[in-house]
C-alpha positions in Angstrom: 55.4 -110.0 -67.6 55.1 -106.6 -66.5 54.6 -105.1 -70.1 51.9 -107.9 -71.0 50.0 -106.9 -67.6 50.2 -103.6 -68.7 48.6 -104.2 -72.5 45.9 -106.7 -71.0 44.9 -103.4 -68.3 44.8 -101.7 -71.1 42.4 -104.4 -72.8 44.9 -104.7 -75.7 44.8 -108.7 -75.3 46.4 -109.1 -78.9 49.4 -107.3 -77.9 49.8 -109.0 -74.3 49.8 -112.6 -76.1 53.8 -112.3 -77.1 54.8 -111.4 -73.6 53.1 -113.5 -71.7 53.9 -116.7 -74.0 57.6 -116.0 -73.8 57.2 -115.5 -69.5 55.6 -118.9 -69.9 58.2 -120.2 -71.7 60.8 -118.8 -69.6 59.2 -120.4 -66.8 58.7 -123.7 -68.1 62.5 -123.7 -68.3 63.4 -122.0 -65.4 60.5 -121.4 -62.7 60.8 -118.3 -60.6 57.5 -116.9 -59.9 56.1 -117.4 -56.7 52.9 -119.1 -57.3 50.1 -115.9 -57.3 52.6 -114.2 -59.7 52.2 -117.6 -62.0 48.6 -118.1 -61.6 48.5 -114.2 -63.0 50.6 -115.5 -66.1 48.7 -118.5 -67.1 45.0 -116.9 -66.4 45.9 -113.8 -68.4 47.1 -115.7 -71.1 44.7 -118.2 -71.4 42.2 -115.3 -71.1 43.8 -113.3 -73.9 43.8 -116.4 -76.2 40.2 -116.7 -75.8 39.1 -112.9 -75.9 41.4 -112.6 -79.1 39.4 -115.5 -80.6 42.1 -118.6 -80.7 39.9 -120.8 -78.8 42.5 -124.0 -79.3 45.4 -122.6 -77.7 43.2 -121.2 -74.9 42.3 -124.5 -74.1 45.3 -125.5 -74.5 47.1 -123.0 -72.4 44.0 -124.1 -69.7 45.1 -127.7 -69.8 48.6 -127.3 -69.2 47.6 -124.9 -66.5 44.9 -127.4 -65.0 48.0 -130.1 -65.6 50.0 -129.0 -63.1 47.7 -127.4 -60.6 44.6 -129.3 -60.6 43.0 -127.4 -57.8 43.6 -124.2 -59.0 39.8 -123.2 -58.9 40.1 -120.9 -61.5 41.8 -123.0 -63.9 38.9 -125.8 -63.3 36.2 -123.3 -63.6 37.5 -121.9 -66.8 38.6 -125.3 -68.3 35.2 -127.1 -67.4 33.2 -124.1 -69.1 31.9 -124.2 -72.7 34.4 -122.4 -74.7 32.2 -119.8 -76.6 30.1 -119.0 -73.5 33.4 -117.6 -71.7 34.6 -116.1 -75.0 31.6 -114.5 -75.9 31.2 -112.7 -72.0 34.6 -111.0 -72.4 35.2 -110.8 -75.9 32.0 -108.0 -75.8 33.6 -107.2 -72.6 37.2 -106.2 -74.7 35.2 -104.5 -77.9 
């Protein structure tokens, strides 16, 4: 996860994607991160997807995230939020 924070600082959300899926994945098997450190993993990713363009698995990283922390306000805010507006904010944002 550390390499993926690194290439999303470094606005290189493409790059971060691979990391961060396989942390996910990892941690769908095996959970380990204390809960900040997971919130970080699934926002990021989710965020990537978007600012990358892949607006289905954004949402769908979003509703798996929203799945199993419903009051994660970040998650709902993001998932309730019309998926080009958010895009469109921080894909200029990542240009």
């Amino acid at each position: 996860m550390e390499q993926a924070s690194r290439l999303s600082l470094q606005h290189d959300y493409k790059d971060a994607i691979g990391p961060y899926s396989k942390a996910l994945e990892l941690e769908k098997v095996n959970p380990k991160l204390e809960k900040p450190f997971w919130y970080v993993l699934v926002d990021n990713l989710g965020m990537s997807y978007g600012i990358t363009g892949d607006l289905q698995t954004a949402k769908e990283t979003f509703d798996y995230c929203v799945s199993k922390d419903p009051t994660y306000p970040s998650f709902i805010t993001i998932w309730r939020a019309p998926m080009p507006k958010w895009t469109t904010r921080y894909r200029r944002a990542a240009i």
